[in-house]
C-alpha positions in Angstrom: -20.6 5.6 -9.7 -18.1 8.2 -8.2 -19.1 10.7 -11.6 -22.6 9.8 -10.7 -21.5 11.4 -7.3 -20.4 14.9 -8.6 -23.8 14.9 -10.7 -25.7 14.4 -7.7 -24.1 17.1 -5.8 -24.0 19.2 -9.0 -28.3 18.2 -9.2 -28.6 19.1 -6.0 -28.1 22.6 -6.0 -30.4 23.5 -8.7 -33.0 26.2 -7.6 -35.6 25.4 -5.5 -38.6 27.2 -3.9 -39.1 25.1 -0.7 -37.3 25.6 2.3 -35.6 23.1 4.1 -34.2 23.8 7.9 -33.5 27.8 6.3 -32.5 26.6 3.2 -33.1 25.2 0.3 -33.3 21.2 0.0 -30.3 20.1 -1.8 -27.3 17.6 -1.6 -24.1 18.6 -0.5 -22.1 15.3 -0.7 -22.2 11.5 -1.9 -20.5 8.8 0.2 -19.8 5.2 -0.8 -19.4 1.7 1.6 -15.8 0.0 0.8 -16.8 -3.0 -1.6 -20.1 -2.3 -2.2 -20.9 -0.9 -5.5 -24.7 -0.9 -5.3 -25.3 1.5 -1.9 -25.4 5.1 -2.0 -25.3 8.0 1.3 -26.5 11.0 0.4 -25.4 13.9 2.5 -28.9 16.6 2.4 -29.8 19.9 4.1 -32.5 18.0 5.6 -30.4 14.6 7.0 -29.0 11.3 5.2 -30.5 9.5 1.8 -29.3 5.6 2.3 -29.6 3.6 -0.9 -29.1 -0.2 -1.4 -30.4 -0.7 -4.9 -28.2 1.8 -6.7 -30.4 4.8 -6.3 -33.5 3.1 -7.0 -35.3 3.9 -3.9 -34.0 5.8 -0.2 -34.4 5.8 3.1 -34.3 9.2 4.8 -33.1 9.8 8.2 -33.6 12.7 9.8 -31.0 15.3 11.7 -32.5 14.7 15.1 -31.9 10.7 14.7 -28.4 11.4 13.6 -27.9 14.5 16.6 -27.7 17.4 15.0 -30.0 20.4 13.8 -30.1 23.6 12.0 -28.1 24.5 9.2 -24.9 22.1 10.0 -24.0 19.5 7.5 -22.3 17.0 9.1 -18.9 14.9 7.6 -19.7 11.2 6.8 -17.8 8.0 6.2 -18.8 4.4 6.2 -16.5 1.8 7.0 -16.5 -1.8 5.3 -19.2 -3.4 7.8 -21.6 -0.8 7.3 -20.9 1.5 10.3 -21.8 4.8 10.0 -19.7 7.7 10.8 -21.6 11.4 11.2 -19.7 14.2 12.5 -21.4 16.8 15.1 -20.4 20.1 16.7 -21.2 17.7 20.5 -19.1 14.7 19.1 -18.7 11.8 16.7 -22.0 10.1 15.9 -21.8 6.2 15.2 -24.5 4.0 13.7 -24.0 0.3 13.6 -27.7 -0.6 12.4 -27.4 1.1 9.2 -28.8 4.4 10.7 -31.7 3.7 12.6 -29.7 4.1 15.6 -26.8 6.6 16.6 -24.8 7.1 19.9 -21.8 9.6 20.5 -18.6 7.7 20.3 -16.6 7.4 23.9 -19.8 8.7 25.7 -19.0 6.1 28.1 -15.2 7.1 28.9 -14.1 9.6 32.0 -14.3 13.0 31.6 -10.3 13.1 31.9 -9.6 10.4 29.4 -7.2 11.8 26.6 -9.5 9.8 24.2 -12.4 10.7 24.8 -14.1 13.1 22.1 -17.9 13.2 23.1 -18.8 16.7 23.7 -15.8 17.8 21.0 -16.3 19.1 17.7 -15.5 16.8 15.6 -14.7 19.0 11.9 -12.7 16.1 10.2 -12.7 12.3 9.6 -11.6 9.5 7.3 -11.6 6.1 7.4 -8.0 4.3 5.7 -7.4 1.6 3.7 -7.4 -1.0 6.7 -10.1 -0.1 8.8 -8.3 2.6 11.3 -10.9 5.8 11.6 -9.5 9.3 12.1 -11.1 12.3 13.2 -9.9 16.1 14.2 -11.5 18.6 16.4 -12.0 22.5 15.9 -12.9 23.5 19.3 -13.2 27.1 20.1 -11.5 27.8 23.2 -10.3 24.2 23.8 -7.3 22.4 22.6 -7.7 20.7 19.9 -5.9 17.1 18.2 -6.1 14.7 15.6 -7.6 11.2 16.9 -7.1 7.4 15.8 -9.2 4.3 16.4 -8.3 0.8 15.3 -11.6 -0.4 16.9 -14.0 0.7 14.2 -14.8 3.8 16.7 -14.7 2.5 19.9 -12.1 4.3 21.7 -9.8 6.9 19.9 -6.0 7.3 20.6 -4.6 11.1 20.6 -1.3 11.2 17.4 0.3 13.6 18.8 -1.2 17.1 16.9 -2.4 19.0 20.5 -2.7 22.4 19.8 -4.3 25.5 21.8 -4.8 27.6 19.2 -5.2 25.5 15.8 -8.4 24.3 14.7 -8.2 20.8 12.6 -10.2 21.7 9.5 -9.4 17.9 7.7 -7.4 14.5 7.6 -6.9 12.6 5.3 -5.7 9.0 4.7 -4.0 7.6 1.2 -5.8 4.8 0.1 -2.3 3.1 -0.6 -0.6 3.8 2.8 -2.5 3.7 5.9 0.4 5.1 7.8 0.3 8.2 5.8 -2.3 10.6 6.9 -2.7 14.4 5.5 -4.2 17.2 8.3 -4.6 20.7 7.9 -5.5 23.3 10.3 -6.3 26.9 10.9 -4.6 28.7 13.9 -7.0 32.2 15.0 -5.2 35.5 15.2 -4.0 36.1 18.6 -1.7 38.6 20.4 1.7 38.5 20.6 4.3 38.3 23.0 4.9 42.0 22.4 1.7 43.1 22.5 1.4 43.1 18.7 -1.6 41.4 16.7 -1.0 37.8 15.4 -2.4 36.9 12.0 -4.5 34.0 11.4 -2.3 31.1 9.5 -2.6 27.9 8.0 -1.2 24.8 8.9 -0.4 21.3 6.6 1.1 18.7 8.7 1.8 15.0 7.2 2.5 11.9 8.8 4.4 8.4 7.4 3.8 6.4 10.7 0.4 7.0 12.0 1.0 9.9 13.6 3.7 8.8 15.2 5.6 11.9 13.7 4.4 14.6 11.7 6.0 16.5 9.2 5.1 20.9 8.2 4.4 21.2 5.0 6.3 24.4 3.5 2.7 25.7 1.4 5.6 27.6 -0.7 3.4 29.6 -3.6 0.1 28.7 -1.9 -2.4 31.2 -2.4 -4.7 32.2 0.3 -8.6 33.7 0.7 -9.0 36.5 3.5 -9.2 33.6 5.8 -7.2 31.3 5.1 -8.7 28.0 5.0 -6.7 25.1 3.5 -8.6 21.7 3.0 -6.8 18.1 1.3 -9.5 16.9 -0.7 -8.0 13.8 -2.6 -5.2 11.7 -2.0 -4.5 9.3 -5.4 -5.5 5.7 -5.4 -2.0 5.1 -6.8 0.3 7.0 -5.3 0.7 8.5 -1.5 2.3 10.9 -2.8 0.2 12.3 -4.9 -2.3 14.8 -2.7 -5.1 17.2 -4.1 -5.3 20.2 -1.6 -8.2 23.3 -1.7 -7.2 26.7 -0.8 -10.6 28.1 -0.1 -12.0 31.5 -1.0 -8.7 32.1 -2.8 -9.3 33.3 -6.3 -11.9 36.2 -5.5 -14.7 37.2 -5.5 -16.1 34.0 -5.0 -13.7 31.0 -6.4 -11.0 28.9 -5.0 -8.0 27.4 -5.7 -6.8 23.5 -6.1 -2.8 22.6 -5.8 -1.6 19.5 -6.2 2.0 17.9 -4.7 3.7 15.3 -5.8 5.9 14.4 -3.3 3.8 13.9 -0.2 3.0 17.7 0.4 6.7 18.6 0.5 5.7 21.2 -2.8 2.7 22.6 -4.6 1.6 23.7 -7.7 -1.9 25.0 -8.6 -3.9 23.0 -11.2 -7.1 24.8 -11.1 -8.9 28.5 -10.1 -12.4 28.1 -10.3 -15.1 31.4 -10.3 -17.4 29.9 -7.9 -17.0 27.8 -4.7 -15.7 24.1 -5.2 -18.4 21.6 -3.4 -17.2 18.5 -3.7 -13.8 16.6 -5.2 -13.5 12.7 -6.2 -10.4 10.3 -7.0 -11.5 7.4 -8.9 -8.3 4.5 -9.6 -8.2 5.1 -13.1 -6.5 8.4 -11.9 -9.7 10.7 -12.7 -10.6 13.7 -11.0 -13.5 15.4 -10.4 -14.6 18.6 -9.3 -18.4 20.3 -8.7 -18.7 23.4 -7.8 -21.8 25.8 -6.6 -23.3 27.1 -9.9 -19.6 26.9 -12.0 -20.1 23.6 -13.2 -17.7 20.8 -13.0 -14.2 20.0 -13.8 -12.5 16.6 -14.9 -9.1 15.8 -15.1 -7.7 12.3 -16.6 -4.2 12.4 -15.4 -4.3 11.8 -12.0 -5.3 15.8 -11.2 -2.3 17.2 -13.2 -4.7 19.2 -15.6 -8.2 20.2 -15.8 
């Protein structure tokens, strides 16, 4: 079912005529529930698909339900139970009746709590291997930090990534380790002590302890777009270690770039350029990988992401 999830995103860019929120109607992501192999959530221009019956028939729910509009697609995950994770630009969305109803996860906490992300911009989550659900904010103008919560989204815990000026662009949890958790960021240009211009940079920071303590990532050889935008996509069902990173916009004019490090993020070697923008990656636990882009076709790999 996770191939079936690259040809749905791959399907759903095909032309259209019709008009959807601005855009075209089309997929732009396929998300699974943790141990069942017969539901589908299918991430739209136009709000969520929800299947039970292995694509045979969906249920759609609209933006407004979820609490979002326009042309933002919103990050999902869904934990074991069935909860539904959406991410908005005013917060993390939660749905614990299978999406007929949402709220905005520690609404109900003081303005001045440290966990409290309602009213944050929420850019990043993922859900671990035992439950814990992480989440990273990309404020403008705020400072921004990589949350946990061992409460299925209750409440949320800050680990220790505060920043003024970096914007958490993605987290990421290996399905082997829960204590071992993958961010990257993007720190704005800015001016200098000296008056002099700052330029924008890239951060990868990895934690062994849930986020307890975090470790830089050297990006030694990493190639960069004009803005550059790093994103870990894949983290192998085998080994920690083994992390699948995007370095967007970064083989011109319109392609990117995929690395891949073998020893937790520590080093990095690229594995595939593509011509047109990468949409979507997937890990199954026979060590495949695939890749979809927008209009460039797909890309598979059978060793664990070391060739394409």
């Amino acid at each position: 079912m996770r191939a079936l999830a690259v040809a749905v995103v791959l399907v759903g860019w095909l032309p259209v005529t019709a008009l959807a929120n601005g855009r075209p109607p089309s997929t732009n992501g396929v998300h699974f529930r943790p141990g069942d192999r017969h539901s589908l959530y299918v991430a739209t221009t136009f709000g969520l698909l929800i299947s039970h019956d292995d694509g045979c028939s969906f249920r759609w729910i609209c933006e407004d339900n979820i609490g979002y509009a326009g042309t933002f697609d919103p990050k999902y995950r869904i934990a074991a139970d069935g909860t539904l994770f959406a991410t908005t630009f005013n917060g993390l969305r939660v749905s614990r009746d299978g999406g007929c109803s949402f709220t905005t996860a520690t609404a109900d906490r003081p303005a001045d709590d440290p966990g409290r992300i309602a009213d944050r911009w929420i850019d990043a989550i993922d859900i671990g291997p035992t439950g814990e659900v992480w989440v990273a904010t990309a404020d403008n103008g705020k400072p921004n930090n990589v949350y946990r919560s061992t409460d299925n989204g209750l409440t949320f815990e800050p680990r220790g990534m505060l920043s003024p000026a970096i914007w958490w662009k993605s987290v990421l949890v290996a399905p082997t380790h829960a204590a071992r958790v993958y961010a990257t960021g993007y720190q704005v240009a800015g001016a200098m002590a000296d008056g002099g211009q700052m330029p924008p940079t890239t951060h990868v920071q990895i934690t062994d302890d849930g986020g307890e303590h975090w470790t830089p990532s050297p990006l030694a050889g990493v190639q960069y777009g004009s803005t550059p935008l790093v994103y870990v996509v894949g983290v192998d069902h085998a080994s920690p270690d083994i992390v699948v990173m995007m370095s967007a916009g970064a083989n011109p004019p319109s392609g990117d770039r995929l690395y891949r490090s073998t020893d937790g993020g520590m080093t990095w070697a690229e594995v595939l350029a593509t011509t047109a923008s990468i949409l979507d990656v997937s890990l199954s636990d026979a060590g495949g990988v695939l890749v979809a882009t927008l209009g460039g076709g797909a890309f598979q790999s059978t060793d664990h992401g070391a060739s394409f």
